[in-house]
N, C-alpha and C positions, 0 to 999 in steps of 0.2 A: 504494500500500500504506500503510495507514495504521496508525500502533504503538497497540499495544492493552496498556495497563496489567493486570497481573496478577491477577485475583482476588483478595483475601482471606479467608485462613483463617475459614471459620464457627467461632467461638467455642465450645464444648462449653457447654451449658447447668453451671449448678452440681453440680446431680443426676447429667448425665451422666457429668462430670469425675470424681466420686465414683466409680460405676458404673466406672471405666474402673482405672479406678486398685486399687480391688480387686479387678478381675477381674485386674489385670496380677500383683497382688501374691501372690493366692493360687490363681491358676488353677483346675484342674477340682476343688480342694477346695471350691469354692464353689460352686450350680448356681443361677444367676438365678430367681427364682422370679415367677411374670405377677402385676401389678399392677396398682394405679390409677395415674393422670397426677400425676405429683408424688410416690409411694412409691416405694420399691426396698425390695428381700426378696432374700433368699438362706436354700438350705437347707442346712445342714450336716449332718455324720456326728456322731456320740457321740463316735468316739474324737477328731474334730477339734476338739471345741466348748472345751475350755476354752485350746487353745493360739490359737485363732483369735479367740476373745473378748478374750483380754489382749493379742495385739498389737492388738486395734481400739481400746483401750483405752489401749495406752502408745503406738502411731504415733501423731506428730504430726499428721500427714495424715490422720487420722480422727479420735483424740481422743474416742472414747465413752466420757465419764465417767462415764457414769448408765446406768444398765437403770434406766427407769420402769416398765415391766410386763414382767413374766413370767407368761404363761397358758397352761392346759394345751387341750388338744384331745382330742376322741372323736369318729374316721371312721368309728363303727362302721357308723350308716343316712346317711351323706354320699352327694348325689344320689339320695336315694332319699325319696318322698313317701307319706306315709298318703292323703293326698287331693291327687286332681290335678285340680283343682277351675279353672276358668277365663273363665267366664261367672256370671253371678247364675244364683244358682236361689231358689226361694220353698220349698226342702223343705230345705234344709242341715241345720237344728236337727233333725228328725227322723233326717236320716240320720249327722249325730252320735252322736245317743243307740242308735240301731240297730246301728251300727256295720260295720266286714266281719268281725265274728267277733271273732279276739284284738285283743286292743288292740296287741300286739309279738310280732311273732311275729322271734325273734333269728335275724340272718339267718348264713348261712356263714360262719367267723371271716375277717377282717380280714387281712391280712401285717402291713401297718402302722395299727394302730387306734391308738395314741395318738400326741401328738405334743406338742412345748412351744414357744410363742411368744416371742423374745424382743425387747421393744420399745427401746431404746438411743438415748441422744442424748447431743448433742455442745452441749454450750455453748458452746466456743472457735468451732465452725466453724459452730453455728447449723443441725445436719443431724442428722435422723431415718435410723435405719435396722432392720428386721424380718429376725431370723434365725429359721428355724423346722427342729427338730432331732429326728427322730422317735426314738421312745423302741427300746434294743435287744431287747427281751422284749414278748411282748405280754402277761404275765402272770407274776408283778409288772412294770408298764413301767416302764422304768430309764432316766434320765437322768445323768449327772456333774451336779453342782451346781456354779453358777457366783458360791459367795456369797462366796469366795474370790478372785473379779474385781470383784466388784460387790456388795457389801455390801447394797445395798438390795434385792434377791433375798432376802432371807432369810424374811420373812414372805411376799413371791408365791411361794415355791416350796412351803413351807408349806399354802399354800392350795390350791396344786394337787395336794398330796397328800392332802388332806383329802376335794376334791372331787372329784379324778378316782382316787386311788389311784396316784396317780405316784411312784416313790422316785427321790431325787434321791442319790446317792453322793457321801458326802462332805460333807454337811449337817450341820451344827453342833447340830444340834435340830431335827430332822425329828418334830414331832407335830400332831396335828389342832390346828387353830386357829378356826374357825366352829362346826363340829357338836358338840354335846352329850357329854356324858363317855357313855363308853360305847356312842356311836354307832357303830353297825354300818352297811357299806354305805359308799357312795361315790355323793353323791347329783346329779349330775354329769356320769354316765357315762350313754350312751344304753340301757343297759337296766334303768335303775335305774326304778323304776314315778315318778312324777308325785305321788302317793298316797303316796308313802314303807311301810313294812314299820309302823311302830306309830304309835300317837297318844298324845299328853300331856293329862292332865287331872287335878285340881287333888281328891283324895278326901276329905272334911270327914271321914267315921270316920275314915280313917286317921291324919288330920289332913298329908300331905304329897300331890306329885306322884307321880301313877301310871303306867306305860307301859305300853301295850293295842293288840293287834290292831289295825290301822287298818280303819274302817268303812266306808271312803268305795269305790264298786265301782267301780273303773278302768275310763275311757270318754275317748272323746273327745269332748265336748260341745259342738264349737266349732268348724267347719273353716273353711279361710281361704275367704275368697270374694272375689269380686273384683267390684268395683260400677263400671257406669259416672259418672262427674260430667261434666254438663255442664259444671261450668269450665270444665273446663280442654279444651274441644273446641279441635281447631285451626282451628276457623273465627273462634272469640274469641278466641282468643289472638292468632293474627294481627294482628285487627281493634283490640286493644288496643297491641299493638307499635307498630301504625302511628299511634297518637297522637302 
């Protein structure tokens, strides 16, 4: 019988250490959200977002002193394709311009059609991490504002109300920040036209800027197509590898 030394513990990668530790810390208020090799995400509730954002923020063991970006989201046509296009074809541009009819036709409302991104890093401990917090209304969508945790939220939340029509609770100056005075609409949102509702042009009688009817006839002129390249065949690829 010969003695056999005991394994050692696999190590937790850093990521996963992280992962572990706020699953331990905040259980089922957090739900893992799938990602890529190297991210983590979690989705939170509304009413949990601003107590669960300041402890990530004051635990030492996370230490998220920065929201880099806050962005908003619209599931309204999520998985869902105007053209399911998958092969080259030689007629695309005609059937662009042709169309199937409406350019959007709006489909059945949404449960959860908006949502907000929150991107978060850590300078002490050199770690990213993506909260995403679906809004409680789907009209007006309503967020807590977390500019109150994270000071630099204050113009991305901003922007997200401009673009998507998000209201964020609690926002210190919650107004349009990109769009035009007096912009109508929410240009952002998946049924908002591509063409926008008016056009701007410059009247010499009047001598100022006029807003008009938009001229331009809503189409799709463009669908994705997908082209073979010989590059990247894997017979050359191979054949390159083994240099």
């Amino acid at each position: 019988m010969t003695d056999q030394t005991p394994e050692a513990a696999v190590p937790l990668s850093k990521l996963a250490a992280l992962a572990a530790t706020i699953e331990s810390t905040f259980g089922a208020r957090l739900t893992r959200l799938p990602s890529l090799d190297g991210e983590l995400g979690y989705e939170v509730a509304p009413h949990d977002l601003i107590e669960i954002c300041t402890a990530l923020r004051d635990d030492a063991r996370f230490a998220f002193e920065t929201a880099v970006d806050v962005s908003g989201i619209d599931y309204l046509t999520y998985g869902k394709e105007e053209w399911d296009t998958h092969e080259a074809t030689s007629t695309g541009f005609g059937r662009g311009v042709v169309g199937r009819g409406d350019v959007f036709v709006p489909p059945t409302p949404v449960a959860r059609r908006f949502a907000v991104a929150y991107h978060l890093l850590s300078y002490a401990n050199n770690q990213r991490l993506r909260l995403r917090c679906y809004c409680e209304t789907a009209e007006p969508p309503t967020v807590p504002s977390v500019v109150g945790v994270w000071p630099t939220a204050n113009w991305f939340e901003r922007e997200a109300f401009d673009l998507f029509g998000i209201l964020f609770q609690g926002h210190p100056d919650l107004r349009r920040i990109l769009t035009d005075y007096g912009f109508i609409g929410h240009p952002f949102r998946k049924d908002f036209p591509l063409s926008g509702h008016v056009e701007v042009r410059y009247d010499a009688e009047q001598g100022r800027v006029v807003y008009e009817p938009v001229s331009i006839e809503p189409r799709t002129a463009v669908p994705r197509v997908i082209r073979e390249d010989n590059r990247y065949d894997a017979a050359l690829t191979a054949g390159r590898s083994g240099k």
